[in-house]
FIDRENTOR-152696 format. One record per residue (C-alpha): residue number from 1; residue in one letter; x, y, z. Coordinates in steps of 0.05 Angstrom, whole numbers, plus 5000, padded with zeros to 4 digits. Layout:
BEGIN
 ketor gufi    u    v    w
   NUM    A    X    Y    Z
...
***
This chain:
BEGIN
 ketor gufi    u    v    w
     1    X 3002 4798 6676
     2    X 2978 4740 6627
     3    X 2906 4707 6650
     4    X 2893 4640 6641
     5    X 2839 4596 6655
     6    X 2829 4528 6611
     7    X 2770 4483 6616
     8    X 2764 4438 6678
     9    X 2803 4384 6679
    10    X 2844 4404 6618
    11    X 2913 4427 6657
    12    X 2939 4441 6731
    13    X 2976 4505 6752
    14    X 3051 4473 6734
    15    X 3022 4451 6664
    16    X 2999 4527 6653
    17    X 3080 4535 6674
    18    X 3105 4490 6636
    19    X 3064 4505 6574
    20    X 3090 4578 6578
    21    X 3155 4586 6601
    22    X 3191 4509 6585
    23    X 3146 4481 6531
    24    X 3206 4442 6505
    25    X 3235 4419 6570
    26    X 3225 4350 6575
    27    X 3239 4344 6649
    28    X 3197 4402 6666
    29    X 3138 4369 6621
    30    X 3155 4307 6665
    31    X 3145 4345 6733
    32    X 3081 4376 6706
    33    X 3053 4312 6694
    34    X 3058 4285 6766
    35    X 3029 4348 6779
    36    X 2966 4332 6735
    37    X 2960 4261 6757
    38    X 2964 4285 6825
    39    X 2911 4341 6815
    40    X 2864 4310 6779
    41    X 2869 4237 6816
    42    X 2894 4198 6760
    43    X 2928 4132 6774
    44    X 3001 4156 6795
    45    X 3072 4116 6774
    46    X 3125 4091 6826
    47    X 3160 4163 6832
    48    X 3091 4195 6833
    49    X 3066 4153 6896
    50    X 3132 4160 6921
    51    X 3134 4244 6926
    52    X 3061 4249 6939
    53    X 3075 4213 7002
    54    X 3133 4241 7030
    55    X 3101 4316 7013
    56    X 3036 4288 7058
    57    X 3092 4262 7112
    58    X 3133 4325 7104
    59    X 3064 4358 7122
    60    X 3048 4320 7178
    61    X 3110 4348 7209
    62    X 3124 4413 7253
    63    X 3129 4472 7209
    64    X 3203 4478 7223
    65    X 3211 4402 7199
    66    X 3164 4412 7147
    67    X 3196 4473 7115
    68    X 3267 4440 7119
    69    X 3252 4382 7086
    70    X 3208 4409 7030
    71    X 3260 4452 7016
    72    X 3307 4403 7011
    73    X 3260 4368 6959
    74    X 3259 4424 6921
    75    X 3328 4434 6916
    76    X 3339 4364 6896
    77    X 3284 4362 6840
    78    X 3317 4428 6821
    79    X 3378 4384 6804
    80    X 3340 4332 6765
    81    X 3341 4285 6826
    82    X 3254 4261 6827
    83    X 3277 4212 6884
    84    X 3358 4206 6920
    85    X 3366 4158 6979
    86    X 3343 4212 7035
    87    X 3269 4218 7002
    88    X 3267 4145 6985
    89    X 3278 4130 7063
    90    X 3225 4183 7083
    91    X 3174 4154 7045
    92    X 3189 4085 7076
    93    X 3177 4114 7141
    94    X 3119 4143 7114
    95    X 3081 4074 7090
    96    X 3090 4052 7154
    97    X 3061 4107 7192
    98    X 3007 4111 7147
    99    X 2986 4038 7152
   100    X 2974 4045 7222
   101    X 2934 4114 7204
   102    X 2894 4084 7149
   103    X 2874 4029 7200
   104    X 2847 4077 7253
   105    X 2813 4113 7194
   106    X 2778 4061 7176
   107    X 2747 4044 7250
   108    X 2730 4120 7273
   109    X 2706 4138 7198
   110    X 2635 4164 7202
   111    X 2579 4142 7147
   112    X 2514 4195 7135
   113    X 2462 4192 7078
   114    X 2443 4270 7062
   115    X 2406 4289 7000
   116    X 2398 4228 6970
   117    X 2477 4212 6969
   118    X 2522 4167 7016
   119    X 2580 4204 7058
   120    X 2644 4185 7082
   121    X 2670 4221 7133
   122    X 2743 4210 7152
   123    X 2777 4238 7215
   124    X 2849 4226 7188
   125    X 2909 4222 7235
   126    X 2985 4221 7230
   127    X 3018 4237 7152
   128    X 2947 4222 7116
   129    X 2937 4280 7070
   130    X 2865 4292 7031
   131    X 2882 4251 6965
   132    X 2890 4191 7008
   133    X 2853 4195 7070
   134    X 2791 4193 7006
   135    X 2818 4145 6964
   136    X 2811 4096 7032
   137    X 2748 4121 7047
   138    X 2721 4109 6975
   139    X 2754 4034 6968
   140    X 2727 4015 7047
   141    X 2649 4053 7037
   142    X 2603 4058 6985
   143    X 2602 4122 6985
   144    X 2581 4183 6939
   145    X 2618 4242 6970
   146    X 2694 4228 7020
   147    X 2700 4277 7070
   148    X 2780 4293 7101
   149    X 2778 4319 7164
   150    X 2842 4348 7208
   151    X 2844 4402 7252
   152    X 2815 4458 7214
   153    X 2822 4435 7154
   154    X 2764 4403 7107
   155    X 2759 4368 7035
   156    X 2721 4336 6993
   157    X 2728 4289 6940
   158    X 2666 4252 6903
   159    X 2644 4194 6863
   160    X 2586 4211 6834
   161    X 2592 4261 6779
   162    X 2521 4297 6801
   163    X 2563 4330 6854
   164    X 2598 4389 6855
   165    X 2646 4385 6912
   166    X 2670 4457 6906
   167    X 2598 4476 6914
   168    X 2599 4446 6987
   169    X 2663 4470 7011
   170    X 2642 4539 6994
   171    X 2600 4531 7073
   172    X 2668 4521 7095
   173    X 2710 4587 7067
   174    X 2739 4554 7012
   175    X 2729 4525 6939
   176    X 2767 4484 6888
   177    X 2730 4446 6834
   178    X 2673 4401 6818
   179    X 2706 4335 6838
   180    X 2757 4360 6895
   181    X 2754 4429 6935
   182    X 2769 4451 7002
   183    X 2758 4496 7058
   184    X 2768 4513 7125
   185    X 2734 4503 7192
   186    X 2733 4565 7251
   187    X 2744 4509 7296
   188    X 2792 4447 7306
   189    X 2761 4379 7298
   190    X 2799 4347 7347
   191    X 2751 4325 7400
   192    X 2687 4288 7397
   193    X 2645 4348 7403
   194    X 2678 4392 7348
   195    X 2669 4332 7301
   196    X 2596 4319 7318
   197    X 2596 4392 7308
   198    X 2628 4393 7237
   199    X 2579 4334 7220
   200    X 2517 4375 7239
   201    X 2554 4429 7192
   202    X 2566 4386 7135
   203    X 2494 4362 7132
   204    X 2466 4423 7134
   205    X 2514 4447 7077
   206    X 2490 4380 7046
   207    X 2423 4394 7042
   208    X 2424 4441 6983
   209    X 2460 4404 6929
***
């Protein structure tokens, strides 16, 4: 067993992959690089936004549906295939789902100052995933810290670099890194009580950064 832990921000898990068993595989230094851009929120290409959707719409779906297609995905990446005709038409399904989810987002989202710093708090619905439900939240709010909500499931991205975002989602069973982490809630977020709940929660875990 080979441990490896870089600096922050230096690779992703598929570039620690890549690096060691395909280091001069251009395709697989190709899929490693979505994977970075992806990871660490750097402005994605056309096949990037492309597969980043249609994994957070393959999500969205039953876990039957879900497992199908992402295995399907696989299979064609496996083949050299980034993006056939089947994907391409999933993700156009997906923008226009998403519209309509991005719109609700942005008229239920919930704004809280705590500590000093501005919050976002989305309640996302449909095929938003984390990545995007806070990348809407952070162009609509001016906002320090995005909060994804759905179901049981909680993370956080930032904006201000004085945050560590791993730091907060460790009140919520999980962890990650200093500008994106993630936990869990014992509870789904679904109604208006669990969310007021949650946002008692996430001010309290606020209040010691």
């Amino acid at each position: 067993v080979e441990r490896v832990k870089p600096p922050d921000r230096e690779a992703c898990g598929a570039e620690l992959v890549q690096r060691r068993y395909a280091p001069s595989d251009d395709y697989s230094k190709r899929l490693a690089e979505l994977a970075h851009a992806t990871d660490f929120h750097e402005p994605l290409d056309e096949i990037g936004r492309v597969l980043t959707g249609v994994v957070d719409y393959y999500n969205s779906l039953t876990k039957a549906e879900c497992d199908k297609k992402l295995e399907r995905l696989a299979q064609v990446v496996s083949e050299g295939v980034l993006v056939d005709s089947v994907v391409y038409n999933d993700y156009c399904h997906y923008t226009k789902l998403v519209a309509h989810s991005e719109e609700e987002l942005r008229k239920t989202a919930r704004l809280l100052n705590a500590g000093g710093f501005r919050v976002a708090v989305g309640f996302a619905t449909g095929p938003l995933g984390p990545t995007r439900t806070c990348d809407v939240l952070r162009e609509t709010f001016p906002s320090d810290i995005q909060v994804y909500v759905k179901g049981r499931k909680v993370s956080f991205r930032r904006s201000n670099e004085n945050i560590d975002c791993a730091k907060i989602a460790k009140a919520f069973r999980g962890g990650g890194h200093d500008y994106a982490a993630g936990g869990e809630l014992e509870f789904d977020a679904n109604t208006d009580e669990a969310r007021e709940k949650f946002l008692q929660l996430l001010m309290h875990a606020l209040e010691d950064l």
